[in-house]
FISE-281196 format. One record per residue (C-alpha): x, y, z; residue in one letter. Coordinates in steps of 0.1 Angstrom, whole numbers, plus 5000, padded with zeros to 4 digits. Layout:
% FISE-281196
XYZA;...
This chain:
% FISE-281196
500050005000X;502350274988X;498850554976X;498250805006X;499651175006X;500751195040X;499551525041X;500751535081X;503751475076X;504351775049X;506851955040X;508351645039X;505751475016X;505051814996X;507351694970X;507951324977X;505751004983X;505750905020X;506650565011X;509750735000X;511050905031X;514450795043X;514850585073X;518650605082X;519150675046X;516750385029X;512750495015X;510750305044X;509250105015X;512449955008X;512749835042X;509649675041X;510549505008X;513549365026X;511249265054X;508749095028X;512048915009X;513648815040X;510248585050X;510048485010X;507448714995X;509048804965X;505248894940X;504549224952X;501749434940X;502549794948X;499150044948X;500150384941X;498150764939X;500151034947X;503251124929X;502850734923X;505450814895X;508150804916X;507750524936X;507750334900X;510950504891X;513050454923X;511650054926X;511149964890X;510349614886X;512249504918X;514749294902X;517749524923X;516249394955X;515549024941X;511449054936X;508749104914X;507249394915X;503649494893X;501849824899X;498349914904X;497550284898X;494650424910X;493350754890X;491050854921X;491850764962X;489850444968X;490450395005X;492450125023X;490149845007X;489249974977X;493150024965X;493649624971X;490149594952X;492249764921X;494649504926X;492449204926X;493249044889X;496848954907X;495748844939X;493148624927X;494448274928X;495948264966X;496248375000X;498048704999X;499248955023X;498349345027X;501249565046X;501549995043X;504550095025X;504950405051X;505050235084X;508150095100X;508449775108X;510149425116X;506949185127X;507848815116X;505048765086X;505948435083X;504548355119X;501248555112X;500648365077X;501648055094X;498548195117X;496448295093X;496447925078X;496247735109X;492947935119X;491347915087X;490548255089X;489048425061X;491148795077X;493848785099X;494249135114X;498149185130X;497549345159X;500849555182X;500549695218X;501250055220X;501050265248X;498550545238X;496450415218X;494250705207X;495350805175X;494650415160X;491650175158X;491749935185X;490749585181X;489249385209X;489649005206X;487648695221X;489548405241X;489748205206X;491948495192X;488448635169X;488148955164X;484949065188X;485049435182X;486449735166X;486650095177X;488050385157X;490150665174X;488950605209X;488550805241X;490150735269X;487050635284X;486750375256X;490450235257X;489249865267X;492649745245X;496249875240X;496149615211X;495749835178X;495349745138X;498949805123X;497149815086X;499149435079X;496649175070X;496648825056X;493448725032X;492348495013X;490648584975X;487648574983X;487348875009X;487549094982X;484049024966X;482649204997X;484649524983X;482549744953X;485049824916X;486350194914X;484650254953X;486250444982X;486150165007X;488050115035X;489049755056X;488349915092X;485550155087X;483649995058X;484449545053X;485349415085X;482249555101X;479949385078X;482249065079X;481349075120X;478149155117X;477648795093X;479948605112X;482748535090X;485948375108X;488348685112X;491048685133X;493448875154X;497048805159X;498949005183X;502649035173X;505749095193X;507849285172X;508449675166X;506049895144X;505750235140X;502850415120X;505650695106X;502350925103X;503351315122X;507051445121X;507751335161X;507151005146X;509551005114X;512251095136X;511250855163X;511550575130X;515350725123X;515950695163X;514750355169X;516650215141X;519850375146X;519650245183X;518649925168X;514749875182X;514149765148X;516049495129X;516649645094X;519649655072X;521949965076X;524049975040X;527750115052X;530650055076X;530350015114X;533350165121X;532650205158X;530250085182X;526650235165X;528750455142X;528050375104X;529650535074X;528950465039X;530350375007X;533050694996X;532450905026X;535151125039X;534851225075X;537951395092X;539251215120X;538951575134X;535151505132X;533751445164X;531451165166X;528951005191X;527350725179X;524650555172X;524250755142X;524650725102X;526850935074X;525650825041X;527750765010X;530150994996X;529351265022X;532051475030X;532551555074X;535251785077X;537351845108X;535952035139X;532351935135X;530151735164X;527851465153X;525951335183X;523451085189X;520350975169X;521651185134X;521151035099X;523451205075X;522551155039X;524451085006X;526851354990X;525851585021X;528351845030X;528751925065X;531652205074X;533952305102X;532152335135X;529052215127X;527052065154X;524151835149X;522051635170X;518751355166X;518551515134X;518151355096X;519151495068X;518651415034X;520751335000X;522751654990X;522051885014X;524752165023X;525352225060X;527652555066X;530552545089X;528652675126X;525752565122X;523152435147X;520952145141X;519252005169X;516151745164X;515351815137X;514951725096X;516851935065X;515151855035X;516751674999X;519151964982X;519152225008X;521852495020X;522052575053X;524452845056X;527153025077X;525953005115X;522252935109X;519952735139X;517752515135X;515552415167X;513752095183X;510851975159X;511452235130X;511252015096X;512952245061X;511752105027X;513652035000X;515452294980X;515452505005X;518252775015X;518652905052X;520753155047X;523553295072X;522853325110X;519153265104X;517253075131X;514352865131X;512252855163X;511152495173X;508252305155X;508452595123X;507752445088X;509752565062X;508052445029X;509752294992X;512052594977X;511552865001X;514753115010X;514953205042X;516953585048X;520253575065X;519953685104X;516153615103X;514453465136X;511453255120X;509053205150X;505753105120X;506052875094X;506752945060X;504152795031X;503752985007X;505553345007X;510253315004X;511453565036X;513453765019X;514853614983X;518153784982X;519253924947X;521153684926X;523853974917X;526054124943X;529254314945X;531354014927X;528853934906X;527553584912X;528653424939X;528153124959X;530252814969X;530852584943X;528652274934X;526052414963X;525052734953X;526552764920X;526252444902X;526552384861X;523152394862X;522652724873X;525952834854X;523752694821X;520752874828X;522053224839X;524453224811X;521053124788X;519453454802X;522353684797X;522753514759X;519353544752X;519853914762X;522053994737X;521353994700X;522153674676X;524953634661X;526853874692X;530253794703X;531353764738X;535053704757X;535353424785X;538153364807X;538753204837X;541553184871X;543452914875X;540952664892X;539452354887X;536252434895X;536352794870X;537552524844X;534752324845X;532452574850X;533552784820X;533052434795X;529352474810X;528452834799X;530752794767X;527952564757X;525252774765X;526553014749X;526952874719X;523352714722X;522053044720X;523353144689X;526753364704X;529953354693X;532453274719X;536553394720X;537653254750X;540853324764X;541053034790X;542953084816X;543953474821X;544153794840X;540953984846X;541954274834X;543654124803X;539953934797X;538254334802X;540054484775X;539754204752X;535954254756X;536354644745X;538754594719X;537154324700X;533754514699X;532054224719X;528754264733X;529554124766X;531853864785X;532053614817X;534753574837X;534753254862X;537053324892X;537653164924X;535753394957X;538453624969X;539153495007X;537153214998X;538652934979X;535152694981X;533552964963X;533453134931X;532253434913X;530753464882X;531253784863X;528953954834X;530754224816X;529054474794X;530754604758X;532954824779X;534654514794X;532954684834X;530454494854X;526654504845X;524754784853X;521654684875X;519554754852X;521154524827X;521154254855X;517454294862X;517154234826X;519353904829X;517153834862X;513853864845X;514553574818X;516253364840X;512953404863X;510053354834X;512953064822X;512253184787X;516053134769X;516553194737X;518152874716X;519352844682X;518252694653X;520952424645X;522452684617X;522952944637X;525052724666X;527752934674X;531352994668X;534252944694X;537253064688X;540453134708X;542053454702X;546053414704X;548753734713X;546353894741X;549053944763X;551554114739X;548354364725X;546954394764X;550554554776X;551254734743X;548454944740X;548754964782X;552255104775X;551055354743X;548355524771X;550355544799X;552655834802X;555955674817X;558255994810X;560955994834X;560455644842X;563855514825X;565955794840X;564555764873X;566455424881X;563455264898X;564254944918X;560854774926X;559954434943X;556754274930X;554754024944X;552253854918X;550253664943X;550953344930X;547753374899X;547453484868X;549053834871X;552353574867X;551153544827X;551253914827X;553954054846X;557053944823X;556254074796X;554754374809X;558254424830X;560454314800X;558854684785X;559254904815X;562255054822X;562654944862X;564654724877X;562254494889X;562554224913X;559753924907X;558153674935X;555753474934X;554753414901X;553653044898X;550352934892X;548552664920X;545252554905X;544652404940X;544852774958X;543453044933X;542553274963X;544553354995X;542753465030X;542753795043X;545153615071X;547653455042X;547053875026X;548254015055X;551353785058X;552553815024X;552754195024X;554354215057X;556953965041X;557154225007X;557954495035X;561054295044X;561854225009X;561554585002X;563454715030X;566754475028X;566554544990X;566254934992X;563854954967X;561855264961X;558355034967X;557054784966X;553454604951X;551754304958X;549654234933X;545653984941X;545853664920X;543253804898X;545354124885X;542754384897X;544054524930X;547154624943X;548654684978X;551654944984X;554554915005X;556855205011X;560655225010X;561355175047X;559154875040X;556155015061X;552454875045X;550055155035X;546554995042X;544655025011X;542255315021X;545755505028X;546855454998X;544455534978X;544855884996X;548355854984X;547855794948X;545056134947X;548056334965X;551056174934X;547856244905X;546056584917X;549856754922X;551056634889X;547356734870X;546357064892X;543257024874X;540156814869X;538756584891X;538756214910X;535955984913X;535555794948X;532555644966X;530755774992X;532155575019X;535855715009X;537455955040X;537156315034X;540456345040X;540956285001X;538656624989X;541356795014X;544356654998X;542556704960X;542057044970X;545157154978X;546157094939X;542857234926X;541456894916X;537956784931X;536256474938X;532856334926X;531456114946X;529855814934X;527955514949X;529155194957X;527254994935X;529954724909X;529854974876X;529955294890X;533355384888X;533455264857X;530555484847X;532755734857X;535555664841X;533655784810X;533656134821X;535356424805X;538056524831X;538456224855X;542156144861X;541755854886X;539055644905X;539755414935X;537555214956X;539855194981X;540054874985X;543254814959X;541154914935X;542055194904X;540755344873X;543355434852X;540355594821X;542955714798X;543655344789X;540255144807X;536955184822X;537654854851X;539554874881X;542954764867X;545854674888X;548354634859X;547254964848X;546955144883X;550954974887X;552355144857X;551055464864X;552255474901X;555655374885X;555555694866X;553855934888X;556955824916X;559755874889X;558256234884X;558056314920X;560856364944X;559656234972X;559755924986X;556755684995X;556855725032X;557156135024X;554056185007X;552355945035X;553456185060X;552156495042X;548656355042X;546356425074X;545056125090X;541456005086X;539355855117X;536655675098X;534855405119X;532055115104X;529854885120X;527254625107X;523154625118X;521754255113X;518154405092X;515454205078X;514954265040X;511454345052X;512654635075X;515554835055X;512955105039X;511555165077X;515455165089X;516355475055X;513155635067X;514255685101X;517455805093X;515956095072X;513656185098X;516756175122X;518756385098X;516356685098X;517857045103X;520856865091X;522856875055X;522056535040X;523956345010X;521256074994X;523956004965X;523955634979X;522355595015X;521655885037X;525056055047X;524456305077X;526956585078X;526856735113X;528057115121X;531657015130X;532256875095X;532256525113X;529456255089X;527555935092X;526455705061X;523555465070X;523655255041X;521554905034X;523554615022X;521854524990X;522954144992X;522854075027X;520554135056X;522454405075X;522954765073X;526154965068X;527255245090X;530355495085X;531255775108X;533955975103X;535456265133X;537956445139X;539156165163X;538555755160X;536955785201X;534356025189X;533855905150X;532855555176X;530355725193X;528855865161X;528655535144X;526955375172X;524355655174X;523555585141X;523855185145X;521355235174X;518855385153X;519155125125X;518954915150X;515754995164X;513955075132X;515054735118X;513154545148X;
């Protein structure tokens, strides 16, 4: 009997037959077929209804588990006796059996046929003793072992038995002429009533063995409990590789893990050190679980994601789903599948989260969630597409998003791919190539190169677009995918939303099989990327200036660059780390840190006039001065307005709002101004397109060099330092000095999506009688120059806040006032 919805138990069964919930990592209706093979009842009829499909495709014809297996398919629910009656052409000829596909049990059948037969009964009911017996028929027998009585759902003033039907019957052919063709009839309610009432021989055999009707959520996990602790003899497929420990076929679990057992980690799933799996947890196949993950009585399905710091406590993750980052889930809550908690969220105990639902990072879900997502983040973000690899960004998704932005674009178009150095961009890259292609677009691809390199390919080869694949910087499970317009920069929203609105309706373009389309890989793009850098740059001075510079190339692609970039510039450079490790495309802000500490050194034995470390990508740079002294990157983008606005005295920078404004006193003091921009991915290149701009910085290592490129360019922003230093006669650590120092403070405000208008609203209406910047945010300027930015995060669930003062104690105390009030209008 493998037909009912097991509509209590959804969110579980919203998307999957209950017959097909896992129990420790095996459909409860494969446990039952083991049951019925072990006691030699291989000809199975299997009744199905809802999503009856899959049941057929995950058993077939039974021939993996050694049986038969036939289906009957009923178009309309015909009760518990009325599904068998569908059945009746195969049970015709001899005594046959009736067990639910959905309950959980171990009962020896072959004692209750052997029963059956020696009582000539026409029904044998199998009867269990339970304890509370109020949710199930009881059945009251006579001293012969006849059933004398039945009673449906009982009070506790009618309990006269703690015997109970367990749905398993054995009966002979005939019993099912008492039950009417294509009729909703049930056994209980409707036959063995009438079979009482004319005396027919049915009988009640109480068994000895476990059974549990897996019918609410207490009781699924109750099922996953008892067998793990072995209350129920089933087989467990794996390795007991400690007392009630099991692992599976392929699975890699640190020996860092810590494990208390009994509990089950399915095939190929991956544990990783630092994590705590206790008792009474069922672990699925190809699930993820990270460092410092804790997870207790809790079952989680096939390729689920579990983020390093999570909290799972009794309860169940659905098939496919991410929880992220620090998220909680509480006692009793139950996630469907293709679901994603996202970071730091928490679910209350006994909270439903239905199929495909998001919910927000930092939310605390006290209500279940059905029908509405709590707060779908947007799929673009400051890197462009992100997410960790083959969990949130798959080839899947990399083929469908690439579909949208094709289908964007007209036929025929050309667009520029590249990739960093990792396996995962590889393969990833293969995926949108094809989709590409699929949708009538030419493709140059460039492989494996340097962002920037891959940017002014897209420009000067008149493409419509481009996607760069690149490892996450800090974050080497993750990657970014990167959609460039014809000016080789980052999508403007509006172009995303475009992008976003066909890969939401799902309505991609394809091609007609003559108009597949080209791909093509264009050869020399090093040699033309650092000769036409070299024709814009203005290096006068540079050869006569006798330059000694150590670089640091971050161990990426810059390395394909740098040589013959140097080989061209007349300094005497000295070159480290330039090979390429596909197995560490990124670096840590930790690893960062170190390796321009160690440039310092490098800098200062070697007397060199600077020094450059360079991200694996090629877009950002960091500085170190001649005494070998790091200039953080904010600093130095204060440095490199000082070197450009004294050498223009003339026109102006563009920075983003959240820049110190230090930088419009040193641009002033060589008549150059700044425009102030957002912060959102294309603005500075936006910017760049301006008459007049000399430089751009987000100072984070990021430059705009516009007389040769639109996109923050690190090769770019490196040769014109070089020759903005020759010019100057000052050393590095000189101009630092000359610059005032800026006291700029931020914090982070957890805010629900739902709550960031209410949280800009109240910092308006806090801001009156004050001058206010709206260019991105709401920037408060207060009567002692001193300014706070409230600003939402447009990816994540928090607010920004800047404050800047003429000291860091009071800049503090202006950037809590401000977090204090985003704080309270965010509740």
């Amino acid at each position: 009997m493998a037909g009912g919805e097991g509509t209590r138990l959804r969110p579980m069964t919203t998307s999957m037959p209950k017959p097909l919930l896992p129990v420790v990592n095996k459909p409860i209706m494969e446990h039952i077929l083991r049951l019925l093979r072990k006691h030699r009842l291989t000809e199975t009829v299997v009744t199905v209804h809802f999503l009856g499909s899959m049941v057929r495709a995950y058993f077939g014809d039974g021939e993996d588990l050694g049986m038969r297996l036939t289906y009957a398919t009923e178009e309309k629910p015909l009760g518990t006796a009325g599904s068998v009656k569908n059945a009746a052409d195969a049970l015709k000829d001899d005594t046959f059996l009736v067990i639910s596909g959905d309950a959980l049990t171990d009962i020896d059948l072959t004692a209750l046929i052997a029963y059956h037969k020696k009582q000539g009964a026409l029904a044998t009911l199998c009867l269990t003793r339970v304890p509370e017996p109020l949710d199930f028929g009881i059945t009251i027998l006579d001293d012969d072992g006849r059933v004398d009585r039945f009673l449906e759902k009982p009070t506790w003033g009618q309990v006269f038995s703690d015997t109970v039907n367990t749905g398993i019957y054995v009966m002979e052919p005939e019993l099912l002429s008492y039950v009417e063709d294509e009729t909703s009839v049930d056994w209980s309610s409707d036959v063995f009533p009438q079979l009482l009432k004319e005396g027919a021989p049915i009988y009640g055999y109480v068994a000895d063995g476990y059974w549990e009707d897996v019918g609410s959520h207490r009781s699924y996990l109750k099922a996953n409990h008892d067998a793990l602790g072995g209350e129920v003899e089933l087989e467990i497929d794996g390795f007991e590789v400690s007392k009630g420990v099991w692992i599976g076929e392929g699975a890699d679990v640190s020996p860092d893990a810590e494990l208390k057992g009994p509990l089950y980690i399915g095939a190929y799933a991956k544990v990783e050190g630092g994590t705590e799996i206790r008792e009474f947890t069922t672990v699925g196949d190809n699930v993820v679980v990270r460092e410092g993950a804790f997870l207790h009585r809790s079952v989680i399905h096939d390729n689920a994601y579990i983020g390093p710091h999570t909290n799972l406590r009794g309860c169940v993750v659905g098939k496919n789903t991410d929880v992220m980052r620090g998220a909680r889930i509480d006692d009793g809550a139950i996630v469907g599948d293709d679901c994603v908690i996202e970071e730091e969220a928490v679910l209350h105990p006994e909270i439903k989260v239905y199929p495909s639902k998001t919910i927000e990072a930092g939310a605390v879900v006290n209500t279940s969630v059905i029908w509405e997502s709590r707060g779908q983040r947007a799929l673009f973000g400051p890197r462009g597409v992100s997410g960790i690899i083959n969990v949130e960004i798959t080839p899947e998704l990399v083929v469908r998003l690439t579909s949208a932005f094709a289908t964007t674009l007209r036929k025929g178009a050309t667009v520029v791919t590249g990739r960093d150095g990792s396996r995962a961009a590889r393969a990833l890259k293969r995926a949108a190539i094809a989709a590409f292609t699929s949708s009538a677009i030419d493709v140059n691809d460039l492989e494996m190169t340097a962002t920037p390199v891959a940017r002014l390919e897209t420009t000067r080869s008149n493409a419509a677009g481009g996607l760069l694949i690149r490892t996450s910087a800090g974050r080497p499970d993750s990657v970014d995918l990167v959609f460039l317009d014809e000016r080789g920069a980052d999508l403007s929203q509006a172009d995303q939303r475009k992008v976003e609105r066909v890969l939401g309706r799902q309505e991609f373009r394809r091609a007609f099989p003559g108009e597949i389309g080209d791909l093509t890989f264009p050869s020399r793009t090093v040699d033309t990327y650092t000769q036409d850098l070299l024709r814009s740059a203005d290096i006068t001075d540079v050869a006569d200036a006798d330059l000694k510079v150590v670089i640091d190339a971050g161990r990426g692609t810059v390395g394909m660059v740098l040589p013959t970039l140097l080989g061209k510039l007349s300094v005497d450079a000295y070159l480290v780390n330039t090979g390429l490790d596909e197995r560490t495309p990124t670096e840590t802000s930790e690893q960062r840190s170190a390796a321009v500490s160690l440039l310092g050194e490098l800098v200062a034995s070697s007397r060199a006039a600077f020094g450059v470390r360079f991200d694996p990508l090629g877009e950002r740079i960091s500085l170190v001065d001649e005494k070998g002294s790091v200039i953080d990157d904010e600093r130095a983008l204060l440095v490199f307005v000082d070197l450009v606005a004294a050498e223009a005295s003339g026109g102006h920078v563009a920075l983003p709002v959240t820049t110190t404004r230090v930088a419009e006193r040193v641009a002033a003091y060589h008549g150059v101004e700044i425009r102030w921009t957002t912060t959102a991915s294309d603005a500075l290149a936006t910017a760049a397109g301006e008459p007049g701009l000399l430089l751009a910085g987000d100072g984070r290592g990021g430059f705009v060099v516009p007389e040769f490129s639109s996109a923050v360019d690190g090769f770019a922003a490196f040769v014109r330092f070089v020759g903005l230093v020759a010019r100057t006669h000052l050393a590095l650590s000189e101009v630092d000095a000359r610059i005032p120092r800026a006291h700029v403070v931020r914090l982070t405000v957890p805010t629900p999506w739902a709550t960031k208008g209410a949280v800009m609203r109240s910092a308006l209406e806090a801001a009156e009688g004050r001058t206010v910047d709206t260019t991105d945010g709401v920037r408060v300027v207060e009567d002692d120059g001193s300014w706070a930015l409230v600003l939402p995060d447009p990816t994540e669930a928090v607010t920004r806040v800047w404050a800047e003062a003429a000291t860091t104690e009071r800049a503090t105390a202006l950037a809590h006032r401000w977090a204090d009030l985003a704080t309270r209008a965010g509740r």
